[in-house]
DRENVO-753346 format. One record per residue (C-alpha): residue number from 0; x, y, z. Coordinates in Angstrom, 1 decimal. Layout:
# DRENVO-753346
<r resi="NUM" X="X" Y="Y" Z="Z"/>
...
//
This chain:
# DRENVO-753346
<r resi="0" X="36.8" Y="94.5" Z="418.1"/>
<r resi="1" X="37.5" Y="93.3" Z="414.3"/>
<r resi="2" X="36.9" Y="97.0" Z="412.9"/>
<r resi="3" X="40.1" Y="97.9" Z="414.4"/>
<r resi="4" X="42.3" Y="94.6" Z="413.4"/>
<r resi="5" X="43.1" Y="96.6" Z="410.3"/>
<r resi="6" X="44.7" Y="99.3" Z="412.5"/>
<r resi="7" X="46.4" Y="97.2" Z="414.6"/>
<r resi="8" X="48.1" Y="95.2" Z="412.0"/>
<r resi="9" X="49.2" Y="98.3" Z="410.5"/>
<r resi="10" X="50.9" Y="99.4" Z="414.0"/>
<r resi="11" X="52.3" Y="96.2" Z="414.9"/>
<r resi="12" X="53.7" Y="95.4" Z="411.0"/>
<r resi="13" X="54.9" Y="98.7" Z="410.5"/>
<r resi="14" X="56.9" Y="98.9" Z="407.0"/>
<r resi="15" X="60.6" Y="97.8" Z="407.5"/>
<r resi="16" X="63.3" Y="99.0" Z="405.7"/>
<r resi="17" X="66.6" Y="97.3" Z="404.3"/>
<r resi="18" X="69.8" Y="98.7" Z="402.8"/>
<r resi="19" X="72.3" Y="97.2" Z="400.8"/>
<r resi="20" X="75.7" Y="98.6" Z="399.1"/>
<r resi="21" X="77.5" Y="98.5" Z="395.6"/>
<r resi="22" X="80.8" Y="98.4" Z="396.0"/>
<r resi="23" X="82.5" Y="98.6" Z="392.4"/>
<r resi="24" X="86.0" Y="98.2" Z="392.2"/>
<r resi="25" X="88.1" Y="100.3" Z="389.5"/>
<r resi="26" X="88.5" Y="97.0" Z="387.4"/>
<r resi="27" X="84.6" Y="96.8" Z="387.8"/>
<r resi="28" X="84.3" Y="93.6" Z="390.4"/>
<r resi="29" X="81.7" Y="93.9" Z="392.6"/>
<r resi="30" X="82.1" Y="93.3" Z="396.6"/>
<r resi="31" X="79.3" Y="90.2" Z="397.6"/>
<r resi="32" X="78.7" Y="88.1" Z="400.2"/>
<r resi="33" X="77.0" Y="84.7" Z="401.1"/>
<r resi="34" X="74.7" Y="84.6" Z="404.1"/>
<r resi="35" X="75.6" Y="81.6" Z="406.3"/>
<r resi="36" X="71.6" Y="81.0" Z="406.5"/>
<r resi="37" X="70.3" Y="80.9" Z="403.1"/>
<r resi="38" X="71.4" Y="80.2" Z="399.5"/>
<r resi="39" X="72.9" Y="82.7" Z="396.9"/>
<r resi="40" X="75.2" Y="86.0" Z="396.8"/>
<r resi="41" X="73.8" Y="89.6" Z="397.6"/>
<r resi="42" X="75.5" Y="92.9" Z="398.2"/>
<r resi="43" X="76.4" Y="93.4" Z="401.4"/>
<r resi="44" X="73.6" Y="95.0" Z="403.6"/>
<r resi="45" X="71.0" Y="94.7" Z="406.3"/>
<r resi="46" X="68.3" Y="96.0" Z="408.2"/>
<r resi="47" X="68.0" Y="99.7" Z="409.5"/>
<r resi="48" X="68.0" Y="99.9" Z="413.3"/>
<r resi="49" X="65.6" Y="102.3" Z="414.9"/>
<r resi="50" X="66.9" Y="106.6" Z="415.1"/>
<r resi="51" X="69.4" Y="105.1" Z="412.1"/>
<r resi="52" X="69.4" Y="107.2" Z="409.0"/>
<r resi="53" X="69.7" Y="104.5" Z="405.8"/>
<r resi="54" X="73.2" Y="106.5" Z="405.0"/>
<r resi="55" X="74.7" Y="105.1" Z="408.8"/>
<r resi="56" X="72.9" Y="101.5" Z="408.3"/>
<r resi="57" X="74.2" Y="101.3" Z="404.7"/>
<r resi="58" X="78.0" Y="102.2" Z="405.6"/>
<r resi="59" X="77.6" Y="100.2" Z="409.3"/>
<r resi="60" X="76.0" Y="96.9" Z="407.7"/>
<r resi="61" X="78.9" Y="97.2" Z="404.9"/>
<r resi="62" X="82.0" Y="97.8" Z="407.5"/>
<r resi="63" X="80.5" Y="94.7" Z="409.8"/>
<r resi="64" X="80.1" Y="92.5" Z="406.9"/>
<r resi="65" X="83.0" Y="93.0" Z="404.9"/>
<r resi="66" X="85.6" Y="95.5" Z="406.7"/>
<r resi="67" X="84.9" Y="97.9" Z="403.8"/>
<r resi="68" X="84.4" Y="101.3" Z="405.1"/>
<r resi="69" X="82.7" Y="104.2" Z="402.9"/>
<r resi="70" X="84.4" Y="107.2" Z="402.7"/>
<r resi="71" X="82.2" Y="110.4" Z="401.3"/>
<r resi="72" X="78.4" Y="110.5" Z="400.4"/>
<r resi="73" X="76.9" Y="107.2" Z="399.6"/>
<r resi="74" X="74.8" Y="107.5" Z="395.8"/>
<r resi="75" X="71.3" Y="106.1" Z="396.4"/>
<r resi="76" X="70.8" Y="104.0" Z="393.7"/>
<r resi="77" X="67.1" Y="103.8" Z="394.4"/>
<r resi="78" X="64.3" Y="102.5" Z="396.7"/>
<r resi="79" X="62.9" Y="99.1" Z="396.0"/>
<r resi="80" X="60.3" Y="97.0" Z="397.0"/>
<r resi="81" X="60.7" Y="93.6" Z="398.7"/>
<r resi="82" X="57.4" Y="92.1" Z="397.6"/>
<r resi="83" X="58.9" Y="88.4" Z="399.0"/>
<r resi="84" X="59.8" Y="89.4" Z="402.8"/>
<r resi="85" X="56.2" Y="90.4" Z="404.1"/>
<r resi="86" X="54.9" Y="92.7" Z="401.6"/>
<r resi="87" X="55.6" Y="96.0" Z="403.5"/>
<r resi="88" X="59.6" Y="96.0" Z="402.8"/>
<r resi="89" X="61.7" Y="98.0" Z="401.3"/>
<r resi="90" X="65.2" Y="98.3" Z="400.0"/>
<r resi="91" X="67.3" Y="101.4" Z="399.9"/>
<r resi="92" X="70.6" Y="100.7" Z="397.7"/>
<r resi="93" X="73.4" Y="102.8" Z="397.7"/>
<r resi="94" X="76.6" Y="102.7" Z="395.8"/>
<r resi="95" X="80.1" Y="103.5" Z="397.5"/>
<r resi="96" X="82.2" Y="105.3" Z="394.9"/>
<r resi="97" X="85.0" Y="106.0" Z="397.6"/>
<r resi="98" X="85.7" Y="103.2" Z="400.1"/>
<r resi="99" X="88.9" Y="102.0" Z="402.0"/>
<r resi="100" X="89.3" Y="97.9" Z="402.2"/>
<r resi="101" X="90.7" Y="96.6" Z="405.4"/>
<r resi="102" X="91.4" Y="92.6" Z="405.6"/>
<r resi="103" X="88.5" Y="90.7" Z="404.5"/>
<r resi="104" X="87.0" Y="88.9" Z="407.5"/>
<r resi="105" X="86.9" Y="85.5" Z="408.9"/>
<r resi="106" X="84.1" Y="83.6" Z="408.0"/>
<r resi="107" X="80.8" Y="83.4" Z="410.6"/>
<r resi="108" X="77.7" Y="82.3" Z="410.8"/>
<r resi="109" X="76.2" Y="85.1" Z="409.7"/>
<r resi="110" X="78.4" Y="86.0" Z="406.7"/>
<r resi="111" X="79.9" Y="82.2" Z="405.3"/>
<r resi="112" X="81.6" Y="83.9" Z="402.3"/>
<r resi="113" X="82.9" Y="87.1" Z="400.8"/>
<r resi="114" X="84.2" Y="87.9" Z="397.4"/>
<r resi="115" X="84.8" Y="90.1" Z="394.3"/>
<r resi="116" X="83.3" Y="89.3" Z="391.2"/>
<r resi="117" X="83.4" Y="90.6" Z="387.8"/>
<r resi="118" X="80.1" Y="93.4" Z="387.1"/>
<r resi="119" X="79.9" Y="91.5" Z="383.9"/>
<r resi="120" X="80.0" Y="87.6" Z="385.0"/>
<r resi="121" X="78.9" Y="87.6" Z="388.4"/>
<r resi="122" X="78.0" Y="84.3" Z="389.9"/>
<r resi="123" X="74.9" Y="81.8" Z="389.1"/>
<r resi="124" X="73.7" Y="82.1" Z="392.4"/>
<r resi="125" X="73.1" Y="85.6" Z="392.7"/>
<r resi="126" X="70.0" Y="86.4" Z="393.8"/>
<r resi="127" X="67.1" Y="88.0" Z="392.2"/>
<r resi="128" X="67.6" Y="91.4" Z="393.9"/>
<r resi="129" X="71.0" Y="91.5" Z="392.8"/>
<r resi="130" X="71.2" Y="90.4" Z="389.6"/>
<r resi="131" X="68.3" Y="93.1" Z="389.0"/>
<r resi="132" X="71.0" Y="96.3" Z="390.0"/>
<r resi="133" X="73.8" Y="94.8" Z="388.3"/>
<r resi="134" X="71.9" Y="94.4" Z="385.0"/>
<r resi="135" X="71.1" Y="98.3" Z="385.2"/>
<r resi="136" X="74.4" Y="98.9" Z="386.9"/>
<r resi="137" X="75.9" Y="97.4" Z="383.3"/>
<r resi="138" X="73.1" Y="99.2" Z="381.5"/>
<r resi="139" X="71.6" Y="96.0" Z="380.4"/>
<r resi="140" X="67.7" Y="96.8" Z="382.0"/>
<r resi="141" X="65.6" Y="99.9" Z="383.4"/>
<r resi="142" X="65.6" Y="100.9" Z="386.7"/>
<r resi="143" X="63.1" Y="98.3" Z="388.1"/>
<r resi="144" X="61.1" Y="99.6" Z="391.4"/>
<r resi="145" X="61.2" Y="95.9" Z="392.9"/>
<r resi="146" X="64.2" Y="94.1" Z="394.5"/>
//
């Protein structure tokens, strides 16, 4: 039976597959949130539910979260790897060039916070993955394939 753990590892812990969305506001402030169950800001995203293109989860996760909807073609920023969350993740990140803000949402546990920051000064807590695309987003680092 132990020649075929390998295989069924791989089956059962498939690769997963994240999204998350830059949205940049003309006066370049960036649309983040705070998780109600762990530290830091990230851009708003989440996890890609199964027969869900990363397009539908990227513009779904962004309108639950933060009442932003995406209007037009999400930019893919780029595919990144999420060495921290199992070692078979991934992160597709898109920017929203066109969007339409409805009322922020009431705070819950799974969202505790939302907020615009400035793309030049965003806030200490950022996390890793974050700080990574707006450093590129401001042209300050390369393209960087993990999150």
């Amino acid at each position: 039976m132990l020649p075929f753990r390998p295989l069924l590892r791989r089956v059962t812990h498939g690769v997963t597959l994240g999204v998350r969305v830059l949205v940049l506001t003309p006066d370049e402030r960036v649309l983040m949130v705070r998780h109600g169950y762990g530290p830091g800001w990230h851009l708003p995203g989440g996890g890609v539910d199964v027969g869900e293109t990363a397009e539908d989860a990227a513009r779904r996760e962004l309108l639950e979260e933060t009442n932003v909807a995406a209007e037009g073609p999400l930019a893919l920023l780029g595919l990144f790897f999420n060495a921290g969350f199992g070692g078979r993740d991934h992160v597709a990140c898109y920017r929203a060039p066109i969007y339409t803000c409805g009322p922020l949402p009431k705070p819950r546990f799974e969202i505790a916070e939302i907020g615009y920051f400035p793309l030049r000064a965003p806030p200490p807590d950022v996390s890793g993955g974050t700080a990574r695309r707006l450093a590129e987003v401001r042209g300050e680092a390369p393209v960087s394939p993990l999150w």
